[in-house]
C-alpha positions in Angstrom: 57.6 243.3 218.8 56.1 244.9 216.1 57.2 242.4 213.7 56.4 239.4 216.1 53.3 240.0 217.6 50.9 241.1 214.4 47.4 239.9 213.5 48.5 238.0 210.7 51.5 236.2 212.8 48.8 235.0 215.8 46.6 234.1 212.8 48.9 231.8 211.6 49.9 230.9 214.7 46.2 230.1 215.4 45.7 232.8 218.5 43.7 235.3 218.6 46.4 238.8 218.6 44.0 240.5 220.7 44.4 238.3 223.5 48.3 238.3 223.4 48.4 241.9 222.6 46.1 242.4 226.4 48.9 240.1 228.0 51.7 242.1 226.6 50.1 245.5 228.1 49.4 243.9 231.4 53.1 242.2 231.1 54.5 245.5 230.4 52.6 247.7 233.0 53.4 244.9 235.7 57.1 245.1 234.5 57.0 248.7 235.3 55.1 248.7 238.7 57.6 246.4 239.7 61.0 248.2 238.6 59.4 251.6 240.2 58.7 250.2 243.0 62.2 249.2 243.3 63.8 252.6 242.2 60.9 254.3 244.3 62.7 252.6 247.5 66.1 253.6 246.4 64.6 257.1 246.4 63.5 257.5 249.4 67.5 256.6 250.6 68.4 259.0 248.0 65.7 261.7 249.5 67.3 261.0 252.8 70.8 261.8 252.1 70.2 264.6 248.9 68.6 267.5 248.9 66.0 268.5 246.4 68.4 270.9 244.8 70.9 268.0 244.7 68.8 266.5 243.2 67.1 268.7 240.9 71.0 269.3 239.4 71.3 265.8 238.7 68.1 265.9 236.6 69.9 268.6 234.6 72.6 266.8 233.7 70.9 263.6 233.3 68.8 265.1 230.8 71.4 267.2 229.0 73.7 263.7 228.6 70.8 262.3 227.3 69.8 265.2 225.3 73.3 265.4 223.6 73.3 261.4 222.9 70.2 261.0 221.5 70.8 263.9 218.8 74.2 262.2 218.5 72.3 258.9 217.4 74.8 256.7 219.3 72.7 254.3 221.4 75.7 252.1 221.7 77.9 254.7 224.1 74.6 253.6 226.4 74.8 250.6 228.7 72.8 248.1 227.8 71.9 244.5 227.7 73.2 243.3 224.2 70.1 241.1 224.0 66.2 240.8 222.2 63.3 238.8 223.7 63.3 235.3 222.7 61.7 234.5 219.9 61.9 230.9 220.4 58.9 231.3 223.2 56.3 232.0 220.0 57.6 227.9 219.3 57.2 226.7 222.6 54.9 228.7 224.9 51.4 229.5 224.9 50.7 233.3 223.6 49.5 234.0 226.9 53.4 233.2 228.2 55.2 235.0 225.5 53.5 238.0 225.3 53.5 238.5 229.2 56.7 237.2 229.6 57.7 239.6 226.4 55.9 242.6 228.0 57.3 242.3 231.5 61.0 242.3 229.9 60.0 245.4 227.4 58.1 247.4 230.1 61.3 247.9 232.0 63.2 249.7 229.4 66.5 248.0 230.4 65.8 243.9 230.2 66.7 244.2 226.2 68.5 246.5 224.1 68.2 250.1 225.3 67.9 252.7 222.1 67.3 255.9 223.7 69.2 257.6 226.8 65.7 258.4 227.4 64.8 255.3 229.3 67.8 256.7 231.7 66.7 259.4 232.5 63.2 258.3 233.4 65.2 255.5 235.7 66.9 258.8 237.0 63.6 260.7 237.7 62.2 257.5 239.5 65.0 257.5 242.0 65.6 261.3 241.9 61.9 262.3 242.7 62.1 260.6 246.3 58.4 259.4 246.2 57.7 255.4 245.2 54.1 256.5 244.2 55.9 259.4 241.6 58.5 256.6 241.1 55.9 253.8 240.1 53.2 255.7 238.2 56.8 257.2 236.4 57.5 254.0 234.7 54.5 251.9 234.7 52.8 254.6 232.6 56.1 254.3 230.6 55.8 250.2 230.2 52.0 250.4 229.7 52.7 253.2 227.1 55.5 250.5 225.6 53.0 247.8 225.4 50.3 249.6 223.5 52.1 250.4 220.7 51.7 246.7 219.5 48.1 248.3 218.6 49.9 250.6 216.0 49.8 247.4 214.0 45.9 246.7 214.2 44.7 245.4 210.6 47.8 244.1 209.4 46.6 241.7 207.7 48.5 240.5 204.5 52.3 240.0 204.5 52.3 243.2 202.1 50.6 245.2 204.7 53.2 244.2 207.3 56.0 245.2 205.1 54.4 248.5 203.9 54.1 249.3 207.8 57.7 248.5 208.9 59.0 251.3 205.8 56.5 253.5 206.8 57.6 253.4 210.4 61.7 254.0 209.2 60.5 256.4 207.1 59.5 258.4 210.9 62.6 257.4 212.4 63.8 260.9 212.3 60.6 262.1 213.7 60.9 259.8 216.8 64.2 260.6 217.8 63.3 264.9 217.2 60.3 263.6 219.8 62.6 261.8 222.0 65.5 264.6 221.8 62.7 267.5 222.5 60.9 265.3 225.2 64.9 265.3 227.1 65.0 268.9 226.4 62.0 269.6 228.0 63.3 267.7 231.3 66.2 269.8 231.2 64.2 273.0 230.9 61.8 271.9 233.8 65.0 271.2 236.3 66.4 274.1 235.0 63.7 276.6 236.3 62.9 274.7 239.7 66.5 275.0 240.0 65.9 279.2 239.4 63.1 279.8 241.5 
């Protein structure tokens, strides 16, 4: 989305990107209210029939798979939707559409190409915590966190610009998957030591 939804792409386009950018957040954070509050339901079942240690040892491992395959770099041994948001809707769809409609999808985590095992296990911690609240706020922070970083390109406003911005962000790509790897690690710890005490 980065690419897609810029300042100087709704300029051209003759929208105003803050506009789109506010129905991409909302479209995201809805998007992750809604597939909480679906995987908050299925934990409550999974609450009934599991018991917190159960549970907590099936955080564990969750996170240690996802640990090991995202320092493996091998998103494709994930499952995963082999598909992007359509780009077509920027041709045929007022910005309000695509960047809702585009949020909602990305907000989920699973609706398009999954890249980190990550998004699993915070699917896995919204069933496995047994509480729809936990479950919601879990991945709606997750989607509304998803949506705002379209504000990482703020002021991109010459095509020079853009493309300056999408080497510096490869240039991190090893920095976002240590951050993704250490945040998998830390799940594992977490679990770990509830498990302990």
């Amino acid at each position: 989305m980065l690419s897609s939804i810029t300042p100087l792409g709704e300029r051209g386009r003759g929208n105003r990107w803050g506009v789109t950018v506010a129905w991409f957040v909302a479209g995201a954070t809805l998007g992750g209210i809604v597939l909480g509050a679906l995987l908050g339901v299925i934990g409550l079942a999974v609450a009934a029939l599991v018991p917190a240690g159960g549970r907590l040892l099936v955080v564990l491992a969750v996170a240690a798979a996802a640990a090991v395959v995202d320092v493996a770099g091998r998103p494709g041994l994930l499952p995963s939707w082999r598909r992007q948001v359509d780009e077509r809707w920027m041709d045929g769809f007022r910005p309000w559409v695509y960047g809702f409609g585009w949020g909602a999808q990305l907000g989920t985590g699973v609706l398009t190409i999954v890249n980190s095992a990550a998004t699993y296990l915070l699917l896995a911690l919204a069933v496995l915590v047994g509480s729809p609240a936990a479950a919601v706020a879990l991945v709606a922070t997750f989607g509304a966190v998803r949506g705002l970083t379209l504000l990482a390109a703020h002021g991109l406003s010459s095509p020079a610009a853009l493309h300056s911005f999408h080497q510096r962000m490869a240039s991190r790509r090893r920095l976002a998957v240590l951050a993704v790897v250490t945040a998998d690690a830390g799940v594992a710890l977490v679990a770990a030591v509830a498990l302990s005490t």
